[in-house]
MARLO-454644 format. One record per residue: x, y, z of N, C-alpha, C in turn; residue in three letters. Coordinates in steps of 0.001 Angstrom, whole numbers, plus 500000, padded with zeros to 6 digits. Layout:
XYZXYZXYZAla;...
END
This chain:
308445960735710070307126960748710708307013961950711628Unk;306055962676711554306137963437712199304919963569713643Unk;305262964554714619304513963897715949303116963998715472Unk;301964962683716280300941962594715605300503961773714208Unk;302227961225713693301920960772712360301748961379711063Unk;301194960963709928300906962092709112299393961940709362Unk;298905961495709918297190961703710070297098963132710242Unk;295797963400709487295302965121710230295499965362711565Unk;295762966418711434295820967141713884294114966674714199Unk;294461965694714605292884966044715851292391967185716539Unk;290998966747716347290232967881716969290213967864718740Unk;289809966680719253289505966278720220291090965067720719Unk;290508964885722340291336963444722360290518962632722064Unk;289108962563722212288601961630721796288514960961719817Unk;288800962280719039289159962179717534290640961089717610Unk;291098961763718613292890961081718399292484959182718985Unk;291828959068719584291257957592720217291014957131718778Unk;290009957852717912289134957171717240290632956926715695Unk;290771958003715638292203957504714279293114956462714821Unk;293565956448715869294609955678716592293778954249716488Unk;292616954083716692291965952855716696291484952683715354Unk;291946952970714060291066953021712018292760952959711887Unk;294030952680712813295314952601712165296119953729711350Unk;295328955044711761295731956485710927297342956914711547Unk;297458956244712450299012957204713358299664955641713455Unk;299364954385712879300838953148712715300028951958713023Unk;300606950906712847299896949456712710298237949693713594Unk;297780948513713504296288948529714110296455947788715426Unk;296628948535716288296749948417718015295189947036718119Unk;294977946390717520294706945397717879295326943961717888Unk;296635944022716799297519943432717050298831943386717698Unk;298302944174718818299641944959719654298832944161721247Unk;300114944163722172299461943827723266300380944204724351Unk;299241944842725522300369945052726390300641944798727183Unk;302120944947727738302676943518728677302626943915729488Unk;302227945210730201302186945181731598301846946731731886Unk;301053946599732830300114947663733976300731947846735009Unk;301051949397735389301866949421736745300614950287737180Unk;300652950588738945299861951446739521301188951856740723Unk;301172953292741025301818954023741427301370954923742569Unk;301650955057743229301546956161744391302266956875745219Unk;302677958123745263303777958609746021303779960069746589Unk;304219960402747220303984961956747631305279962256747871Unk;305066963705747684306414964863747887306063965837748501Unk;307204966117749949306935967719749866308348968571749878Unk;308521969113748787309564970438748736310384971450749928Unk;311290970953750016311747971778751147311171973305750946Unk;310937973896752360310614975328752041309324975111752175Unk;308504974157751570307314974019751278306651973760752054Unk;305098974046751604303818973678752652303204972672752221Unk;303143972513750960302573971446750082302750969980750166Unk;302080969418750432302426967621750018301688967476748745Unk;302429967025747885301486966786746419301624965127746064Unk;300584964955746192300413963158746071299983962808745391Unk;300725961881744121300245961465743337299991959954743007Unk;299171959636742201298998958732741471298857958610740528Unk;299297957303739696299595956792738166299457955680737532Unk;299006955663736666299356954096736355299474953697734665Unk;300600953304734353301499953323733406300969951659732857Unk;300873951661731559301246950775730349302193950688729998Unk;302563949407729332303749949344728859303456948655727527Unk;304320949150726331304434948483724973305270948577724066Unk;305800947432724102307064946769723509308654947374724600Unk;308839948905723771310282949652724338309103950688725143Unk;308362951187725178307695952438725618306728952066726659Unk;306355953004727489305577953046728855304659954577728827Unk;303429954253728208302480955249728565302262955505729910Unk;302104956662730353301815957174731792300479958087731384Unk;299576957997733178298492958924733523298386959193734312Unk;298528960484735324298199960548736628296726960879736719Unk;296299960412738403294333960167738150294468960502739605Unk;293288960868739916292605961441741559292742960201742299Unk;292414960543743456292960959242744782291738958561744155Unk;291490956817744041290311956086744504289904956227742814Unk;290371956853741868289659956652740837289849955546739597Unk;291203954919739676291827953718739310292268952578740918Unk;292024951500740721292143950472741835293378949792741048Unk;294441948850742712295700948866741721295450946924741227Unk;294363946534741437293592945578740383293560945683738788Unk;294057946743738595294521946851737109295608946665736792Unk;296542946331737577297668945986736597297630944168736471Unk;296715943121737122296153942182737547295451941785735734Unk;294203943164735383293245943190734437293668943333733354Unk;294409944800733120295056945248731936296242944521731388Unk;296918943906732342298779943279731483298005941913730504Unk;298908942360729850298642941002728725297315941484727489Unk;296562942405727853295566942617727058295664943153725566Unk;294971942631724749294933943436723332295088945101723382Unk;295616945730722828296043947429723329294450947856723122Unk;293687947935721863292868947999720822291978948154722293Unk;291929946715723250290531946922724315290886948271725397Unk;291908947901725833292630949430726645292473950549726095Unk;292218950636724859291475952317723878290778952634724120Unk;289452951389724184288524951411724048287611951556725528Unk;287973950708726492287099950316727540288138950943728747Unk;287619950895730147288318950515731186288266952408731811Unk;288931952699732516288505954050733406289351954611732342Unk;289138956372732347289750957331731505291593957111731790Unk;291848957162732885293328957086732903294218955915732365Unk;293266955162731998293906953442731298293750953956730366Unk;292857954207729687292965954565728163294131955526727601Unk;294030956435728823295211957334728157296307957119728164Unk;296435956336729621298128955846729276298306954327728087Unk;297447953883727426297085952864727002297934953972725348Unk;296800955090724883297336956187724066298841956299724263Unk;298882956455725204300168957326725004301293956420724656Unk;301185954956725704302089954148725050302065953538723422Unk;300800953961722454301180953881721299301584954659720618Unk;301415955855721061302104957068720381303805957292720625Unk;303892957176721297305277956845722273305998955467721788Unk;305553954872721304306229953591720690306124953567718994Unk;305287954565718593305283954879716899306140955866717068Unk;306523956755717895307766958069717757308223957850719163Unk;309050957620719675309940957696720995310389959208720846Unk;309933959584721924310773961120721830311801961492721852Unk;312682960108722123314231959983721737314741960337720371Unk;313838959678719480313626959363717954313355960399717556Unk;312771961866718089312346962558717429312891963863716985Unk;313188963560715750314238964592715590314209965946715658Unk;313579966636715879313475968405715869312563968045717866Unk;312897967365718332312960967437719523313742968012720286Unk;313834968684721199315053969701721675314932968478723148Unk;316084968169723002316736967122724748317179968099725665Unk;316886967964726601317350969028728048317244967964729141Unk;318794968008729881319007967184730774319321968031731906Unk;318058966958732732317873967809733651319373967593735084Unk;319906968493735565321221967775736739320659966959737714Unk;322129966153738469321387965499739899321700966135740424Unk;320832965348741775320984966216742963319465966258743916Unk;319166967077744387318150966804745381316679967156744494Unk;315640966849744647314083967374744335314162968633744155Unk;314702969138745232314474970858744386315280971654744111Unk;316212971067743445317068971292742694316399970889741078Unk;316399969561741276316199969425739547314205970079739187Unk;313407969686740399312184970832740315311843972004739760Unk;313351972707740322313729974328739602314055974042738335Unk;314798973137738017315557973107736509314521972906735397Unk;313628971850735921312478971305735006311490972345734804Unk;311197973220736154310189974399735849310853975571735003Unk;312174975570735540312582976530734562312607976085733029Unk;312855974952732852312581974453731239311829974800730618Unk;310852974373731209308926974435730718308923976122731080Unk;308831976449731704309035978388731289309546978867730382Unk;310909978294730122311727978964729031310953978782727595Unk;309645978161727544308779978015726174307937978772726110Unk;307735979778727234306975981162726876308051982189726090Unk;307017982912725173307307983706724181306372985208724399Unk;306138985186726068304973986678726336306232987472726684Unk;305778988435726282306149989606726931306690990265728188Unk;306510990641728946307225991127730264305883992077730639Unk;304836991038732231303604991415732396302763990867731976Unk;302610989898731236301563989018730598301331988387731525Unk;299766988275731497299556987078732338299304985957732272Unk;299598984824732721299960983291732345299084982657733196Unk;298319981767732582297092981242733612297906979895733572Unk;297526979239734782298887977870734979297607976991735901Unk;297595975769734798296495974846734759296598973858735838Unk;297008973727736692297723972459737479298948973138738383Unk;299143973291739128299789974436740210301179973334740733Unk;302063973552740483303039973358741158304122975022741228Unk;304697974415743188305069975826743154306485976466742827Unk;307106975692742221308743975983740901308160976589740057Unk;306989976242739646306452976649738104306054978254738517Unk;305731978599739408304689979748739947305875980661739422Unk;306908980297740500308734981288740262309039981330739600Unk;309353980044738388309554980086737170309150981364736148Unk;307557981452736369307111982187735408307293983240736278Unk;307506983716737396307658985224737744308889985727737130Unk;309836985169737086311263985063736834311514985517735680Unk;310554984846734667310628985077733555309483986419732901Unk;309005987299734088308422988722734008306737987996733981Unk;306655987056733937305249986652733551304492986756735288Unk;303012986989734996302021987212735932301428985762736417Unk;301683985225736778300809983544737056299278983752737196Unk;298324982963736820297147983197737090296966982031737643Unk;297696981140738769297296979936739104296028979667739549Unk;295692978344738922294560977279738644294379976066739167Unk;293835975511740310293905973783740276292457973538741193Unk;292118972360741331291052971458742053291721971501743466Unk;292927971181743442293051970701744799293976972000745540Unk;294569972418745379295324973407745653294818975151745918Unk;294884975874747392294029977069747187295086977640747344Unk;296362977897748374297200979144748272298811978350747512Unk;299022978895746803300829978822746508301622978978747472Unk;302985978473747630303792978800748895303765979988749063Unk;303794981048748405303725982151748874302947983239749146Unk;301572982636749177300126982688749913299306983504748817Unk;299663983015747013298666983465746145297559983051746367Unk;296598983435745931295231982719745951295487981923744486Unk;294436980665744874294691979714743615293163979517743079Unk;292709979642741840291454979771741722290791978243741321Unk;289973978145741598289289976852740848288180976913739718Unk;288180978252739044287096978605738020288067978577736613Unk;288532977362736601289459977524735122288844978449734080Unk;287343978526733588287314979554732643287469980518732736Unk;287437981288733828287912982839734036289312983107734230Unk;290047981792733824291998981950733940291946982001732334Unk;290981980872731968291362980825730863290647982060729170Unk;290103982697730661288908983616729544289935985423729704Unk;290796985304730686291760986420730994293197985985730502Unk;293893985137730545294827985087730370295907985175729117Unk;296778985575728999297420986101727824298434985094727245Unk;298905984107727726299193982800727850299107981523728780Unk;298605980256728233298049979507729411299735978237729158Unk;300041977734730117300671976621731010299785975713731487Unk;299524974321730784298682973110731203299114972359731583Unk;298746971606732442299488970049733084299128969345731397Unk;299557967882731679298791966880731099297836965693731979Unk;297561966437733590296531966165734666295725966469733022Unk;295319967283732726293946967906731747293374966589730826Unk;294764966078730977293935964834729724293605963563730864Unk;294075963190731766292951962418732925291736962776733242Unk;291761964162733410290357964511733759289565964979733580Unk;289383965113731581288633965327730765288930966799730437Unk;289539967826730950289461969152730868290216969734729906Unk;291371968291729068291896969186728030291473969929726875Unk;289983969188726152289400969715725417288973971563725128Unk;288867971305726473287921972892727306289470973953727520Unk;290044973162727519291132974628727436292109974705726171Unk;291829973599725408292523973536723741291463974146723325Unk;290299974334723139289190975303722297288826976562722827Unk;289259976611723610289580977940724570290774979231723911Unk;291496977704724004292922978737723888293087979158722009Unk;292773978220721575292238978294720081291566979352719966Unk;290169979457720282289188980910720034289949981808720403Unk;290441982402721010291020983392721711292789983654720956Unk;293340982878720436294307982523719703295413982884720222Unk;295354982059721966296580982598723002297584981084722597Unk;298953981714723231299499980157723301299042978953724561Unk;299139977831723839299448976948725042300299976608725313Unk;301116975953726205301677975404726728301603973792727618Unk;301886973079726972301844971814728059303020970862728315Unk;303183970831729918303516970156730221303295968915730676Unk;303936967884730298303339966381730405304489965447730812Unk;303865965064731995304327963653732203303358962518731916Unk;301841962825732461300637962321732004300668962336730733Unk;300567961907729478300065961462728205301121962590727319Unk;302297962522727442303370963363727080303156963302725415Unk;303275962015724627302987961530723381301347961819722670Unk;300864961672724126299246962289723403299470963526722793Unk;300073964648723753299854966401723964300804966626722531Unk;302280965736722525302351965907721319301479965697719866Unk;300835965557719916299852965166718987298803966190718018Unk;298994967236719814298218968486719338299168969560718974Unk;299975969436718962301325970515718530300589971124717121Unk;300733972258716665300002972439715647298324973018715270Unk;297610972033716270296291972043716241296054972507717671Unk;296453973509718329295977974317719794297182974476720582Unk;298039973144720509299437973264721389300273973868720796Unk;301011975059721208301917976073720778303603974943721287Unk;303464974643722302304670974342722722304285972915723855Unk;305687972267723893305046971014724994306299970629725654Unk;306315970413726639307443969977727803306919968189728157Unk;307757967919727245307758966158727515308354965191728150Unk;307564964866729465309231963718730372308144962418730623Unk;308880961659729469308462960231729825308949959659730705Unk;308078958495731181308819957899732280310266956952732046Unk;310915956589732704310793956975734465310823958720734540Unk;310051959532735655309635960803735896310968961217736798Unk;311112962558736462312479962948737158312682962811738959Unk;311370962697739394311243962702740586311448961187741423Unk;312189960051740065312221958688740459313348958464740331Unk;314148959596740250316143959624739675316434960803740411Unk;317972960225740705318448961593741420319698961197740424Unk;319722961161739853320654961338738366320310962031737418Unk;321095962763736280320790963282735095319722962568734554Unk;318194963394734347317604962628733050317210963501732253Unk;316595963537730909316141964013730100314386964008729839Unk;313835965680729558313110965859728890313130966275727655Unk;311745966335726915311882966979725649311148968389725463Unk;311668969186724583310488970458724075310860970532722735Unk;309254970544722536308708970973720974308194972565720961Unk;308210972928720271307265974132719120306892973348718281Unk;305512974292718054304215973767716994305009974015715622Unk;306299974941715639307078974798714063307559973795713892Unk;307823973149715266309030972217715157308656971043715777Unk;307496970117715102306720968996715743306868968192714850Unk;308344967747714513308518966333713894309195965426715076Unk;
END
């Protein structure tokens, strides 16, 4: 099986909703149910750092697998794990705020291919040890899947600041991008006009924030017209993004949960290439 299934690459996430719900990517998620809704909240700040980055999540679970989504403060209530546990998967597709659905997705995609399971998956374990330690290791991961040049510039969808170094490190220009975030630790300017990162840039770096908050579309048809690579990294809808491998996603940095930032032990992510998306 390969990631995505053998169904056609979707166009949209919303195409990937609609096959996932007609049984095109494994049984018919209406006879699936899931046992349980977590809601999450936590913040970090990086030694060195200026940043507090606070997040929130809230994870499905089905059968062996746990879809994850991170979502803006106040936009999921933690009354959902109350609503959602126990429910037919099929209604979680369908109904309920964008970040249920997706982690609702992801835990079926993620339970039709475990990224354990997946064989032309490349495993990278990340060391223990402190936050920014394994921070560096993980950004350096997800860097090491650029294939630009030396001077390219890399528009980076979702700003964390390992990733910024990462890609300097690796000769690349950052064009950092986010909603919430204006300077990088080291007092870049951070823009909030994603199309002009994404209308300049010579390779783009995406969260999988993009698929919570509707914006992945707009930078997969982006990056398509223009026929730059993408890049995504996902903890948010890791099994979704695989999906697009092929069809816009050049490459994908996958860490299902539990998230490295919930272990101070060895854990593992995954990376694909769009050659190599079985």
């Amino acid at each position: 099986m390969t990631a995505g299934g053998a169904a056609p690459r979707p166009d949209s996430v919303e195409d990937l909703f609609a096959a996932v719900l007609t049984g095109e990517h494994g049984p018919d998620p209406a006879g699936l149910v899931a046992t349980s809704a977590f809601w999450l909240h936590h913040g970090t700040r990086l030694a060195g750092g200026d940043t507090t980055y606070l997040n929130q999540y809230v994870l499905v679970r089905l059968g062996g697998s746990f879809g994850a989504c991170a979502f803006e403060a106040g936009e999921v209530d933690p009354g959902v794990c109350r609503d959602a546990s126990g429910m037919p998967l099929d209604v979680l597709l369908r109904k309920g705020p964008r970040p249920l659905r997706i982690a609702a997705l992801d835990a079926y995609l993620a339970e039709a291919l475990p990224h354990r399971g997946a064989i032309r998956a490349e495993a990278v374990t990340l060391p223990p040890g402190s936050p920014e330690i394994r921070a560096k290791a993980r950004d350096a991961a997800i860097a090491g899947l650029l294939d630009s040049p030396d001077g390219a510039k890399v528009g980076l969808i979702g700003v964390v600041n390992p990733l910024v170094a990462a890609i300097r490190e690796r000769g690349g220009v950052p064009l950092p991008c986010d909603f919430n975030l204006r300077r990088t630790q080291w007092g870049d300017p951070v823009s909030d006009d994603m199309e002009h990162v994404l209308g300049t840039a010579d390779a783009v770096i995406a969260t999988g924030m993009t698929l919570s908050n509707g914006t992945f579309d707009t930078v997969l048809s982006r990056c398509r017209e223009r026929d730059v690579p993408l890049i995504v990294y996902a903890q948010t809808g890791s099994a979704v993004a695989r999906a697009f491998l092929g069809a816009g996603v050049t490459a994908l940095s996958a860490e299902p949960f539990p998230f490295s930032q919930f272990d101070a032990g060895p854990t593992t992510l995954y990376r694909y290439r769009a050659a190599d998306d079985s």
